[in-house]
Steps between C-alpha positions, in 0.01 A plus 500: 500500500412396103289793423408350208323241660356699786451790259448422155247811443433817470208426770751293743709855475179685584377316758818468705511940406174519709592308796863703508329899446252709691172462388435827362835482316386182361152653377682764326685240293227286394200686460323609206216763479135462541386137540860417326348377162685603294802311701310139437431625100897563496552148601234346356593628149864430534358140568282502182833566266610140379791340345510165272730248667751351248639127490855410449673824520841381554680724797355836534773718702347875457714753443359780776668799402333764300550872408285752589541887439824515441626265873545142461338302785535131574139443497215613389360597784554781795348684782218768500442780690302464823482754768612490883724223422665531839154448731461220293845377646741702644767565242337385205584741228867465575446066522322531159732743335819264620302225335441638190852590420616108654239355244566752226086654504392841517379644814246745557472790776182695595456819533343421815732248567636478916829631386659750282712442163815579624450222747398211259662593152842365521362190623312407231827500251432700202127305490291781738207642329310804680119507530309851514208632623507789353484776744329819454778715546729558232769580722426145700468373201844629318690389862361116466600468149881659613531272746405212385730555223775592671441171743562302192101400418508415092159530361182675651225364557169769487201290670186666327193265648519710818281814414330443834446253811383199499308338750698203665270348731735245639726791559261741655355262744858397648500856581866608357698802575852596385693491687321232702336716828537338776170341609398207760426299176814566348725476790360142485553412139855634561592288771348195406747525213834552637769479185272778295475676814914443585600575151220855500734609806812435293370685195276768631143541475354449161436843370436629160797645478553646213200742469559573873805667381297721374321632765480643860309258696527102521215420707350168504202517244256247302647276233285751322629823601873394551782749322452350169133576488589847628711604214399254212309707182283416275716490164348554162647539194672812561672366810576170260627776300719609697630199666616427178700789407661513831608150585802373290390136437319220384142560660233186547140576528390285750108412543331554176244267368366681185749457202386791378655698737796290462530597163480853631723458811758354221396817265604728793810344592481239761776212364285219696153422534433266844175350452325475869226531706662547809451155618123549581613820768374733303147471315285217539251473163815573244651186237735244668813589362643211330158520239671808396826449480482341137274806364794719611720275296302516212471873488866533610665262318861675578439609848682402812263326691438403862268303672413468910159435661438175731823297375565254722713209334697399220253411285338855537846611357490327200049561470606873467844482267250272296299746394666812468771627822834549414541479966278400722525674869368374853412705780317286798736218447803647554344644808359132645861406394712713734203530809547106467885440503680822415808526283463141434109507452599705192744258381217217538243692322766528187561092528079482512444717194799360316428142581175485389541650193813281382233227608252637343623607130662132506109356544391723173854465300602842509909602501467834514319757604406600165323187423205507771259734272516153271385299791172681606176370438300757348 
């Protein structure tokens, strides 16, 4: 099969990812909170960032490579955090973190991802990041940061838009629990799809299993409730504090939208400043944001800088590297990617990012990535 004509998208990749998963895996992918607004603003303001086309460039062959934080990476783009990886397809973290080190991208584990450090970080080839939810414990705490460490994770990522729940409608109504108890409903859902269901028996049940190494009992419980709600804090300063001193590494703040507090994160000794609003999974009436991203450049002219939140294509890349990212990170896509195909749905979502930008910057003239700031209209 040409995937690239039966799958040319993002979309294709997500629409072949729902027929292939469990429903209520599916809804814990894709869904946003609320009425998922702040989802369509994502997209819809990614949409509204424009580029001039140029005539008569000559050949445009981009140079891809870029480095960022001190790792060199053959694009400029890599793979965020998401949770449960494995319910979304049995597997995944270890599929994604093999991927990243064959394409040369950094890969990042959850805290409440399906399985532990030691089990994904030597896959990932010198490229695994590790994502925390920072959990109340110190002692917890102090044991995450060791092990990821010692599983060979890089940089830490501290996720501070979580302070509380949010309510993920989509989610709620498809009536999650974790692991998946067994019901009349989702008996069904299991066997009407039989290679997540096959490859579930191979792996194990997806279980968040990290946090549950941390405590007695592993009963089935709400998508709400599950380990990592269990143990997760609520960090403030001090605990950002703290972090800080103990963990011996770069540190990106992931999920802040004020650049204030960037400026403050940066003051207190985070060496990244990831500029996200969770995708639209977290709070509904906040800024999209890419509208941000550019007032974070302005009042952090020096600052590493990422960028996630609804990117679906190439051109997305390049709309956020435009006006201010130094690396631009997808979550759900990855995700659609493997549910779809796998290993090799990973190596097709690379080709559709990569294709359409070398497509792309040819239309508007640009040879590097260092020229597209040039090209917006503003």
């Amino acid at each position: 099969m040409d995937l690239d004509l039966s799958y040319p998208a993002v979309s294709d990749l997500r629409a072949r990812a729902r027929r292939r998963i469990p429903h209520f895996a599916f809804e814990y992918l894709d869904s946003g909170t609320g009425r998922e607004l702040q989802v369509h603003r994502n997209r819809q303001a990614l949409d509204d960032v424009h580029f001039m086309p140029d005539v008569l460039p000559g050949d445009v062959d981009p140079d891809w490579s870029v480095e960022f934080m001190g790792q060199s990476f053959k694009r400029p783009f890599g793979i965020a955090p998401v949770g449960m990886s494995g319910l979304m397809w049995p597997g995944a973290e270890r599929l994604l973190a093999q991927g990243a080190a064959r394409h040369g991208m950094p890969y990042s584990l959850s805290t409440v991802a399906t399985k532990v450090p030691e089990d994904v970080g030597h896959h990932a080839g010198g490229n695994g990041w590790f994502q925390l939810y920072c959990p109340d414990s110190e002692d917890i705490r102090r044991d995450m940061l060791r092990r990821a460490k010692e599983a060979g994770f890089t940089k830490l990522i501290f996720t501070l838009d979580v302070p509380d729940d949010s309510r993920r409608e989509r989610q709620r109504r498809a009536k999650l629990t974790l692991p998946p108890k067994i019901t009349p409903r989702v008996v069904w859902e299991v066997l009407t799809h039989p290679q997540w269901a096959l490859g579930t028996l191979r792996e194990g049940a997806p279980r968040i299993a990290l946090a549950e190494s941390y405590l007695q009992h592993h009963d089935a419980r709400s998508s709400l409730e599950h380990a990592g709600h269990l143990i997760r804090g609520k960090p403030d300063w001090d605990t950002w504090d703290w972090v800080r001193e103990v963990w011996d590494g770069d540190i990106l703040a992931k999920g802040v939208l004020d650049p204030e507090l960037g400026k403050k994160l940066m003051d207190r000794g985070a060496d990244g400043i990831w500029v996200s609003n969770h995708s639209g999974r977290q709070f509904e009436p906040g800024p999209t944001a890419i509208e941000m991203l550019p007032k974070f450049r302005e009042a952090l002219p020096d600052a590493p800088l990422l960028f996630d939140s609804g990117v679906e294509n190439g051109a997305d890349v390049m709309r956020a590297l435009a006006l201010g990212a130094d690396f631009v990170m997808l979550g759900r896509a990855w995700h659609y990617a493997v549910a779809a195909f796998g290993a090799e749905g990973i190596d097709h979502l690379v080709h559709i990012l990569t294709d359409d930008m070398k497509l792309s910057m040819a239309q508007i003239g640009a040879r590097t990535l260092d020229d597209l700031p040039r090209r917006l209209i503003r």
